[in-house]
MARKE-912352 format. One record per residue (C-alpha): x, y, z; residue in one letter; residue number from 1; chain. Coordinates in Angstrom, 3 decimals. Example, Ala and Ser with C-alpha at 12.3 -4.5 7.8 and 13.67 -1.06 7.14 Angstrom:
2
ATOM         u         v         w  residuo  num  cadena
ATOM    12.300    -4.500     7.800        A    1       A
ATOM    13.670    -1.060     7.140        S    2       A
***
This chain:
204
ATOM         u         v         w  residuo  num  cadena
ATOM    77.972   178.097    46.945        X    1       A
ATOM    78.298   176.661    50.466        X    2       A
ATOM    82.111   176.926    52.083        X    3       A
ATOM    82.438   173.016    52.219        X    4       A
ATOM    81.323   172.969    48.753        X    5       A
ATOM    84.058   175.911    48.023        X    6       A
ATOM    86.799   174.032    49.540        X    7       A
ATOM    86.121   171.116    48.092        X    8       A
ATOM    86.373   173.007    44.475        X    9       A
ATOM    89.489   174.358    45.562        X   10       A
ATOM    90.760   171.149    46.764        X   11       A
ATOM    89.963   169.208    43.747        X   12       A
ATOM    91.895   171.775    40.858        X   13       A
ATOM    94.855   173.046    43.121        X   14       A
ATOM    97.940   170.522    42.597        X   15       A
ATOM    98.475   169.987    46.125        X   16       A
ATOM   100.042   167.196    47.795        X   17       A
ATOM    98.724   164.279    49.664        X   18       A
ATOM    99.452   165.829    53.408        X   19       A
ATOM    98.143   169.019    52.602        X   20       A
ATOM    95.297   167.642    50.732        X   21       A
ATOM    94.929   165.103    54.161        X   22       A
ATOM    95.284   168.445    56.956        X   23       A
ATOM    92.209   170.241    54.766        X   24       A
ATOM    89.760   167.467    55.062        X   25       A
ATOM    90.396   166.447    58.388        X   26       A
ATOM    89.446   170.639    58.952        X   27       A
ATOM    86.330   170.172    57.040        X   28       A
ATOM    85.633   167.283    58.603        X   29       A
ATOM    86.364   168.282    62.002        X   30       A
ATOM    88.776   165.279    62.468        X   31       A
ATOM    92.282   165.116    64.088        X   32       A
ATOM    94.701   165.149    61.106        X   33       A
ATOM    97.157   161.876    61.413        X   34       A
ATOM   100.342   162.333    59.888        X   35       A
ATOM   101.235   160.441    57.301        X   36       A
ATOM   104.131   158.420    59.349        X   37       A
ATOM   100.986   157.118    61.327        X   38       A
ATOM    99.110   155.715    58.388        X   39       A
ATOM    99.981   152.581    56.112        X   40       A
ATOM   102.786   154.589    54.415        X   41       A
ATOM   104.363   154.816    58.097        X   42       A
ATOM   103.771   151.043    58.778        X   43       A
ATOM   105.171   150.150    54.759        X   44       A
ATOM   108.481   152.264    55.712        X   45       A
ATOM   108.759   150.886    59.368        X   46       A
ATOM   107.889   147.345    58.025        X   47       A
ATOM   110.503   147.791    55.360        X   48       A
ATOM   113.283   149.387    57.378        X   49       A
ATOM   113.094   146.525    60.303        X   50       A
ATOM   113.201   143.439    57.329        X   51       A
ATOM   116.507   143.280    55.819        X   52       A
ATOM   115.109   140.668    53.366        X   53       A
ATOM   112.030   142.565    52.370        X   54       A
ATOM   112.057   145.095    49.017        X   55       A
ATOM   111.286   148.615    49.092        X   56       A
ATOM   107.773   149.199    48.970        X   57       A
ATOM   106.464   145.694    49.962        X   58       A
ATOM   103.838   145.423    52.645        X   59       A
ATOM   103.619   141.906    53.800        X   60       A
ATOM    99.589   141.635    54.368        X   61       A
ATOM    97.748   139.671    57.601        X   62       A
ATOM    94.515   139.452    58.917        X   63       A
ATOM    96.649   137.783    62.438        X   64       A
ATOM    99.863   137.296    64.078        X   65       A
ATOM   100.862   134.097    62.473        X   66       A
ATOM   101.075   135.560    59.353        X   67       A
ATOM   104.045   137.745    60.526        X   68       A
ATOM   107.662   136.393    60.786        X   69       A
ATOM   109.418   137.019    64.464        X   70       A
ATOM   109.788   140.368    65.605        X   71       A
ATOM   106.482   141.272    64.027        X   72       A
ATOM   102.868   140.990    65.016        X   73       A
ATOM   100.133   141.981    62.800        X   74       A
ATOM    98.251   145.436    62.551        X   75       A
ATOM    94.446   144.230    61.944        X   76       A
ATOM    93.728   147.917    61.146        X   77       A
ATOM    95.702   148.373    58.216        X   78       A
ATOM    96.320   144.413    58.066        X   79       A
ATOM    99.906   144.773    57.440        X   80       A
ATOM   102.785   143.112    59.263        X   81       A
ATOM   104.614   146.006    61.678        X   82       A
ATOM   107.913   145.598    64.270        X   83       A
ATOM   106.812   144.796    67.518        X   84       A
ATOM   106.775   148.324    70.127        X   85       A
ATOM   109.447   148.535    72.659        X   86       A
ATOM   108.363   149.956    76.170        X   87       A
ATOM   106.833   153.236    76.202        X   88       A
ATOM   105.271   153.323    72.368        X   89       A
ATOM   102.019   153.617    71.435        X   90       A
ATOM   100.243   150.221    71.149        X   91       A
ATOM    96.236   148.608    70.698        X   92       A
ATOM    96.854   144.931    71.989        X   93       A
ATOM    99.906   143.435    74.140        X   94       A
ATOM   101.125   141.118    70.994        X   95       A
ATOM   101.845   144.397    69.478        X   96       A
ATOM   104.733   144.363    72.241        X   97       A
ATOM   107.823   142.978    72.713        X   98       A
ATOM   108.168   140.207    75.279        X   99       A
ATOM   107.978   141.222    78.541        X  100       A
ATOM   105.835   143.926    77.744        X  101       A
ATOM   101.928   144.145    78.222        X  102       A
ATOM    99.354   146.982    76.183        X  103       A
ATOM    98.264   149.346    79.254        X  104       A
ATOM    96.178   152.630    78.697        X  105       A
ATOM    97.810   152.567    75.009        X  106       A
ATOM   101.435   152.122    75.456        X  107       A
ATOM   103.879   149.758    75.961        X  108       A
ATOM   104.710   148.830    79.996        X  109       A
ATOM   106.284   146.344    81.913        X  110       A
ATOM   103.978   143.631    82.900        X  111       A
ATOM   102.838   143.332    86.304        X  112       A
ATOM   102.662   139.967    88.363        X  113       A
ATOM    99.265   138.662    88.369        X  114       A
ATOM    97.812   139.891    91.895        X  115       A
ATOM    99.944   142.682    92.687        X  116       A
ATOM    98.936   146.542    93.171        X  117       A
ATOM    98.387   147.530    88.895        X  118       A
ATOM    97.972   144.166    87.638        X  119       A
ATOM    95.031   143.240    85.299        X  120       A
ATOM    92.282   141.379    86.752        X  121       A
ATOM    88.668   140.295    86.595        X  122       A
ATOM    86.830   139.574    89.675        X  123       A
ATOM    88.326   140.968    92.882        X  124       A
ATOM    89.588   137.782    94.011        X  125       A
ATOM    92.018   137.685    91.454        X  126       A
ATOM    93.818   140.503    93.169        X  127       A
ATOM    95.386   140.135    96.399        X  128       A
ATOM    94.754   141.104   100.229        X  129       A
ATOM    93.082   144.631   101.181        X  130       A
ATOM    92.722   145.072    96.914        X  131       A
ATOM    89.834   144.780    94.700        X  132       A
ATOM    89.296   145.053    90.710        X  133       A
ATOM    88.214   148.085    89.638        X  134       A
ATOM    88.516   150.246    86.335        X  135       A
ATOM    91.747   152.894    85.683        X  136       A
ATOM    91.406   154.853    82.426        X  137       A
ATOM    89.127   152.196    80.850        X  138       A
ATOM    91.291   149.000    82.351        X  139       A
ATOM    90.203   146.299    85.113        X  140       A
ATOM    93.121   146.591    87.553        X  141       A
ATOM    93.773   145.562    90.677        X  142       A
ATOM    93.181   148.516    93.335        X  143       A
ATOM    93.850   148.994    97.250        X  144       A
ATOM    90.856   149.187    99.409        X  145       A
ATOM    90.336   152.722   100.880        X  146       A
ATOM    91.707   153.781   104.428        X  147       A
ATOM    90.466   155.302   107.387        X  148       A
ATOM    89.830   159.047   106.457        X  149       A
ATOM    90.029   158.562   102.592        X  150       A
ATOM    87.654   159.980   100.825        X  151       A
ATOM    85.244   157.341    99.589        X  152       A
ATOM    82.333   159.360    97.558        X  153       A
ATOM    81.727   157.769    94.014        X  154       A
ATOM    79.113   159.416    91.285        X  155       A
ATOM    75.961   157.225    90.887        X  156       A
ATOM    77.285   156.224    87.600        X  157       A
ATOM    78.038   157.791    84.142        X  158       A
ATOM    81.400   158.337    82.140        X  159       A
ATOM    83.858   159.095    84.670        X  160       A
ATOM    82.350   156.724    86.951        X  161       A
ATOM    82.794   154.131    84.090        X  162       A
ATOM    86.377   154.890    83.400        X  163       A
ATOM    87.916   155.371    86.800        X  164       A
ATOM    86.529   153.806    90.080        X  165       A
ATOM    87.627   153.462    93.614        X  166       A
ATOM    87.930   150.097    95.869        X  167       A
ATOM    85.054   150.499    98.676        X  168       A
ATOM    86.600   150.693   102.415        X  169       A
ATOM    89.238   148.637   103.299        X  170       A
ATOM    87.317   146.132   106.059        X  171       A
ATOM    86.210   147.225   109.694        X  172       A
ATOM    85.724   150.405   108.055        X  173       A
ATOM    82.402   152.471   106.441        X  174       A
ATOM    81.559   155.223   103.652        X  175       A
ATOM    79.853   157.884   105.384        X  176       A
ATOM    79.690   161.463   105.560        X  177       A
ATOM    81.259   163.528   108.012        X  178       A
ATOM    78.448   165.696   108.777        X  179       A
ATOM    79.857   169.132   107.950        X  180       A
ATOM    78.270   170.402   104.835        X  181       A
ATOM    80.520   172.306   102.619        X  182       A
ATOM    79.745   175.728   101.941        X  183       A
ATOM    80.273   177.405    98.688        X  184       A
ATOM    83.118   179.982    98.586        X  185       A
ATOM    81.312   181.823    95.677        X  186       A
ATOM    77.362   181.447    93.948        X  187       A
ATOM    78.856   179.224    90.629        X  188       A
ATOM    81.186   177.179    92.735        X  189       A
ATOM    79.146   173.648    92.800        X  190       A
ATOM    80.080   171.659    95.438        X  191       A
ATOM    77.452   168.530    96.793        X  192       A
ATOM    77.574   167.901   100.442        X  193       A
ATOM    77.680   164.345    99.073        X  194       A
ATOM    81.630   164.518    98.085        X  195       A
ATOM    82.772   164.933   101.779        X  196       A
ATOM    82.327   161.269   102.729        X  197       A
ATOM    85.211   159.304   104.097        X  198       A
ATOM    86.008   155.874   105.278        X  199       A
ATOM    85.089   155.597   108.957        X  200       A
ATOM    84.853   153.290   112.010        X  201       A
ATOM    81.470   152.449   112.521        X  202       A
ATOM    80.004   154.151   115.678        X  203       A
ATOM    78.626   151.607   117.877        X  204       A
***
């Protein structure tokens, strides 16, 4: 007998409860284990504490935000009306916020004025002088341009390229490389040449 198919005997005749029964499969499975304050049970007792009028055990079911009453937005995952986040708390979308409040990098933060240094955006000229739009942990936000000396190298593409990127030179200026090849301080130390260019004033 295999030792998933072991477990899985064991798990099936011991009279464990539901966490414990939750914390060995997510091992098996290799999966983070969510506790159980994170699941629908969490959003039935949050739901439930925050509605004076609601009974104990209800879950008020949605499949969108007009489903909810006010204070509430709805949880498509689990589709089941939940309190709306105050700043700093987890969060997927900005309704799941409270006014005021916008969905950034998975929590709760005060929104920032369309244009400005942080802001969302789309194109660059949605953002304002010496900025452009580029990516910051997965999110189109509005960046400042690069300054003279700043180091300017970007990766020719892949994941980190795709999460986090840099504005190009701010204008007048140009990404090039400073000429002094770096040398490596020990033989497993990688270090490309490439990663020593800067933003520079074009020699004429």
């Amino acid at each position: 007998m295999s030792c998933l198919s072991a477990i899985q005997s064991l798990t099936l005749r011991m009279p464990v409860n539901e966490a414990v029964q939750a914390r060995i499969w997510a091992w098996m499975l290799s999966m983070p284990y969510s506790p159980p304050e994170e699941g629908p049970m969490g959003l039935r007792e949050r739901e439930t504490e925050s509605s004076p009028n609601s009974q104990k055990g209800d879950m008020v079911a949605c499949d969108h935000d007009r489903a909810c009453g006010k204070g509430f937005s709805c949880d498509r995952h689990f589709g089941l009306c939940v309190p709306l986040r105050q700043e700093g708390k987890y969060c997927r979308r900005d309704a799941q916020c409270v006014r005021g409040l916008s969905c950034m990098y998975g929590r709760c933060i005060r929104s920032i004025p369309e244009g400005q240094e942080g802001a969302r955006c789309k194109v660059d000229k949605d953002c304002g002088a010496s900025m452009c739009c580029a990516r910051h942990h997965g999110e189109r936000v509005c960046k400042r341009r690069l300054v003279l000396g700043e180091s300017c190298f970007v990766p020719d593409g892949g994941l980190a390229f795709s999460i986090n990127q840099i504005c190009p030179c701010d204008e007048g200026l140009l990404c090039r490389g400073n000429g002094q090849p770096q040398k490596r301080e020990t033989e497993f130390v990688y270090s490309p040449d490439s990663t020593s260019w800067t933003c520079q004033v074009p020699k004429h």
